[in-house]
Steps between C-alpha positions, in 0.01 A plus 500: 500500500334304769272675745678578851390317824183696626325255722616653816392843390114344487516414912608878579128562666520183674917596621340865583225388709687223684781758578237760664410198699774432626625865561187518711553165671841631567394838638231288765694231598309252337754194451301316388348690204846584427615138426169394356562863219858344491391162361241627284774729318772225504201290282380811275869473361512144441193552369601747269818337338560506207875298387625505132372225296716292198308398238557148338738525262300349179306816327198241484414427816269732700589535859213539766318795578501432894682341745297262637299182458393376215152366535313418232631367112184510267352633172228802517330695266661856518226786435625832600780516228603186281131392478605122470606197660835507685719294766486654859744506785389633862751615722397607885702758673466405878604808780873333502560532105652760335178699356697706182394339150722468226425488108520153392605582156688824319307676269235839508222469777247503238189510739381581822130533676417472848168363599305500863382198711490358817769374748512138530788289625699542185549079506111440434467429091216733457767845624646523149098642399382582768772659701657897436760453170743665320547359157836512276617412188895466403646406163491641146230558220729328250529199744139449635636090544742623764254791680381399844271649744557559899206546724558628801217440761411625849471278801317505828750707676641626147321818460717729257687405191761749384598563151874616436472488087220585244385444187757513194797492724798242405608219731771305558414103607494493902463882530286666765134594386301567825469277836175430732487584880490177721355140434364501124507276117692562180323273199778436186256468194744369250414373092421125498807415290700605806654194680393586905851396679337554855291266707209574758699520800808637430672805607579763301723829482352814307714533226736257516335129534371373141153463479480402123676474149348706240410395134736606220 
Protein backbone atom coordinates (compact mmCIF):
# COMPACT_ATOMS: atom_id res chain seq x y z
CA UNK A 1 0.00 0.00 0.00
CA UNK A 2 1.59 3.25 -0.83
CA UNK A 3 2.75 5.53 1.95
CA UNK A 4 0.18 8.50 2.71
CA UNK A 5 1.10 12.19 1.92
CA UNK A 6 3.26 13.39 4.97
CA UNK A 7 5.18 16.32 3.63
CA UNK A 8 3.04 18.87 5.23
CA UNK A 9 3.27 17.19 8.58
CA UNK A 10 7.37 17.92 8.35
CA UNK A 11 6.67 22.07 8.20
CA UNK A 12 4.41 21.84 11.51
CA UNK A 13 7.39 23.80 13.57
CA UNK A 14 7.78 26.16 10.84
CA UNK A 15 3.35 26.56 10.61
CA UNK A 16 3.65 26.76 14.67
CA UNK A 17 6.14 29.40 14.86
CA UNK A 18 4.82 31.55 12.00
CA UNK A 19 1.29 31.34 13.63
CA UNK A 20 2.69 32.70 17.18
CA UNK A 21 4.02 35.41 15.00
CA UNK A 22 1.40 36.42 13.70
CA UNK A 23 -0.94 36.03 16.80
CA UNK A 24 1.52 38.44 18.34
CA UNK A 25 1.66 40.77 15.34
CA UNK A 26 -2.05 40.67 15.58
CA UNK A 27 -2.29 41.39 19.31
CA UNK A 28 0.33 44.77 18.65
CA UNK A 29 -0.91 46.07 15.70
CA UNK A 30 1.90 45.30 13.71
CA UNK A 31 0.50 45.18 9.97
CA UNK A 32 3.11 44.77 8.70
CA UNK A 33 4.57 41.69 10.45
CA UNK A 34 1.22 40.34 9.99
CA UNK A 35 1.33 40.28 6.13
CA UNK A 36 5.02 39.57 5.96
CA UNK A 37 3.94 35.96 8.65
CA UNK A 38 1.05 35.74 6.03
CA UNK A 39 3.32 35.30 3.00
CA UNK A 40 5.80 33.28 4.64
CA UNK A 41 2.93 30.65 5.59
CA UNK A 42 1.16 30.94 2.15
CA UNK A 43 4.99 29.70 0.79
CA UNK A 44 5.67 26.99 3.68
CA UNK A 45 2.55 25.22 2.01
CA UNK A 46 3.57 25.42 -1.45
CA UNK A 47 6.57 24.45 -0.20
CA UNK A 48 5.36 21.53 1.38
CA UNK A 49 3.16 19.92 -1.43
CA UNK A 50 3.15 16.99 -2.08
CA UNK A 51 0.44 15.85 -5.36
CA UNK A 52 -0.03 12.12 -6.34
CA UNK A 53 2.36 10.94 -8.84
CA UNK A 54 1.52 8.20 -11.99
CA UNK A 55 4.12 6.15 -12.78
CA UNK A 56 4.91 5.30 -16.52
CA UNK A 57 3.08 2.63 -17.46
CA UNK A 58 6.01 0.14 -18.77
CA UNK A 59 7.27 -1.98 -15.50
CA UNK A 60 10.87 -1.16 -16.97
CA UNK A 61 11.27 2.17 -16.84
CA UNK A 62 12.38 3.89 -13.59
CA UNK A 63 10.74 7.16 -12.93
CA UNK A 64 12.80 10.02 -11.19
CA UNK A 65 13.51 10.35 -7.73
CA UNK A 66 12.93 14.31 -7.69
CA UNK A 67 11.20 16.79 -9.33
CA UNK A 68 13.51 18.92 -10.66
CA UNK A 69 16.40 19.49 -13.05
CA UNK A 70 18.31 17.15 -14.35
CA UNK A 71 21.90 18.25 -14.42
CA UNK A 72 24.41 16.10 -15.04
CA UNK A 73 24.32 12.48 -17.38
CA UNK A 74 27.70 10.61 -16.66
CA UNK A 75 29.35 7.35 -15.51
CA UNK A 76 31.01 7.20 -11.80
CA UNK A 77 32.49 4.73 -9.84
CA UNK A 78 29.93 3.89 -7.01
CA UNK A 79 31.80 2.99 -3.57
CA UNK A 80 29.48 3.05 -0.71
CA UNK A 81 27.34 0.01 -1.94
CA UNK A 82 27.70 -1.53 -5.56
CA UNK A 83 31.51 -1.02 -5.43
CA UNK A 84 31.68 -0.60 -9.33
CA UNK A 85 31.24 1.48 -12.22
CA UNK A 86 27.72 2.81 -12.91
CA UNK A 87 25.74 5.55 -15.07
CA UNK A 88 24.72 8.69 -12.98
CA UNK A 89 21.86 11.11 -13.21
CA UNK A 90 21.82 14.45 -11.01
CA UNK A 91 18.70 16.00 -10.36
CA UNK A 92 18.60 19.62 -8.37
CA UNK A 93 15.63 20.44 -6.31
CA UNK A 94 15.49 24.36 -6.45
CA UNK A 95 13.07 26.23 -3.43
CA UNK A 96 10.05 26.12 -6.18
CA UNK A 97 10.17 22.16 -6.75
CA UNK A 98 8.32 19.78 -5.09
CA UNK A 99 11.05 18.38 -2.45
CA UNK A 100 9.24 14.58 -1.71
CA UNK A 101 11.38 11.71 -3.47
CA UNK A 102 9.92 8.84 -4.95
CA UNK A 103 11.43 5.18 -5.50
CA UNK A 104 12.44 4.89 -8.99
CA UNK A 105 11.89 1.24 -9.15
CA UNK A 106 9.55 -1.48 -7.04
CA UNK A 107 11.31 -3.85 -5.17
CA UNK A 108 12.80 -4.18 -1.15
CA UNK A 109 14.97 -1.07 -0.08
CA UNK A 110 17.84 -3.26 0.31
CA UNK A 111 20.26 -0.57 1.81
CA UNK A 112 20.51 2.52 3.51
CA UNK A 113 23.54 4.64 5.30
CA UNK A 114 23.73 8.17 5.90
CA UNK A 115 27.04 9.86 5.86
CA UNK A 116 28.16 13.63 7.11
CA UNK A 117 29.72 16.50 5.03
CA UNK A 118 29.60 19.90 4.29
CA UNK A 119 26.95 22.21 2.67
CA UNK A 120 27.82 23.30 -0.69
CA UNK A 121 25.48 24.60 -3.36
CA UNK A 122 24.11 21.19 -4.15
CA UNK A 123 24.85 22.13 -8.22
CA UNK A 124 28.79 22.14 -7.63
CA UNK A 125 30.10 18.39 -8.89
CA UNK A 126 32.18 17.83 -5.88
CA UNK A 127 28.45 17.90 -3.32
CA UNK A 128 27.71 14.27 -4.17
CA UNK A 129 31.26 13.51 -1.73
CA UNK A 130 31.61 16.08 -0.13
CA UNK A 131 28.21 17.30 0.82
CA UNK A 132 25.73 15.58 3.91
CA UNK A 133 24.07 12.15 2.07
CA UNK A 134 21.66 9.73 2.52
CA UNK A 135 22.30 6.67 0.47
CA UNK A 136 19.55 4.04 -0.89
CA UNK A 137 19.31 1.06 -2.61
CA UNK A 138 15.89 -0.32 -4.36
CA UNK A 139 15.45 -3.56 -6.29
CA UNK A 140 15.83 -7.28 -5.56
CA UNK A 141 18.73 -9.75 -4.63
CA UNK A 142 17.58 -12.09 -7.40
CA UNK A 143 17.69 -9.10 -9.87
CA UNK A 144 20.96 -7.21 -8.96
CA UNK A 145 20.77 -6.04 -13.13
CA UNK A 146 17.63 -4.09 -12.32
CA UNK A 147 18.75 -2.67 -8.51
CA UNK A 148 19.49 1.03 -8.48
CA UNK A 149 20.73 3.35 -5.93
CA UNK A 150 19.25 7.00 -4.89
CA UNK A 151 21.44 9.46 -3.13
CA UNK A 152 19.94 11.99 -1.60
CA UNK A 153 22.25 15.03 -0.81
CA UNK A 154 22.05 18.23 1.24
CA UNK A 155 22.37 21.67 -0.22
CA UNK A 156 23.43 25.07 0.98
CA UNK A 157 20.15 25.98 2.41
CA UNK A 158 19.15 22.11 2.52
CA UNK A 159 20.00 21.24 5.99
CA UNK A 160 17.78 18.10 7.01
CA UNK A 161 16.90 15.07 5.00
CA UNK A 162 13.96 13.05 6.28
CA UNK A 163 13.54 9.41 5.95
CA UNK A 164 9.84 8.04 5.72
CA UNK A 165 10.93 4.12 5.00
CA UNK A 166 13.82 1.82 6.25
CA UNK A 167 15.67 -0.91 5.55
CA UNK A 168 13.81 -4.24 4.33
CA UNK A 169 10.62 -2.46 3.68
CA UNK A 170 8.75 -3.19 0.17
CA UNK A 171 8.09 -0.48 -2.40
CA UNK A 172 6.00 0.16 -5.00
CA UNK A 173 7.73 2.19 -8.23
CA UNK A 174 7.03 6.10 -7.59
CA UNK A 175 6.22 5.58 -3.86
CA UNK A 176 7.23 8.05 -1.17
CA UNK A 177 10.61 7.23 0.68
CA UNK A 178 11.66 10.48 2.50
CA UNK A 179 11.93 14.26 1.10
CA UNK A 180 14.72 17.10 1.89
CA UNK A 181 13.87 20.60 3.36
CA UNK A 182 14.46 23.47 0.77
CA UNK A 183 16.98 23.83 -2.23
CA UNK A 184 18.98 20.37 -2.43
CA UNK A 185 20.31 17.16 -5.20
CA UNK A 186 18.96 13.69 -5.79
CA UNK A 187 21.86 11.51 -7.85
CA UNK A 188 20.05 8.25 -9.88
CA UNK A 189 23.02 5.70 -9.92
CA UNK A 190 21.59 3.25 -12.35
CA UNK A 191 23.56 -0.29 -13.95
CA UNK A 192 25.39 0.64 -17.20
CA UNK A 193 23.16 -1.61 -19.33
CA UNK A 194 20.38 0.85 -18.48
CA UNK A 195 19.47 3.06 -21.51
CA UNK A 196 19.43 6.92 -19.67
CA UNK A 197 16.09 8.42 -21.46
CA UNK A 198 16.77 11.95 -19.82
CA UNK A 199 19.00 14.74 -20.97
CA UNK A 200 21.01 17.46 -18.91
CA UNK A 201 18.50 20.04 -18.85
CA UNK A 202 15.36 18.65 -18.68
CA UNK A 203 12.66 18.78 -16.21
CA UNK A 204 11.55 16.16 -14.35
CA UNK A 205 8.56 14.95 -12.03
CA UNK A 206 9.42 12.58 -8.96
CA UNK A 207 7.85 9.58 -9.82
CA UNK A 208 6.31 9.96 -12.81
CA UNK A 209 8.85 11.34 -15.68
CA UNK A 210 11.12 8.34 -17.06
CA UNK A 211 14.53 8.68 -16.33
CA UNK A 212 15.73 5.28 -17.82
CA UNK A 213 14.84 1.71 -19.24
CA UNK A 214 16.18 -1.06 -17.27
CA UNK A 215 18.04 -4.24 -18.59
CA UNK A 216 16.07 -7.49 -18.84
Amino acid sequence: MQKPARALYEGRWIFLILGIVWIAAFLLHVKVLMLLASAVVLFSLWFFRDPERIPHSDPRIAVSPADGTVTLVDEVEEQQFFKCRMKRVSVFLSVFDVHVNRAPVAGEILFTEGRGGLYLDARKPEASLLNESLFWVFGSKESPRCTVGVKQITGAIARRIVPWAVKGELLERGERFGMIRFGSRTDLFLPLEAEVLVSAGQQVKGGESPMARMPL
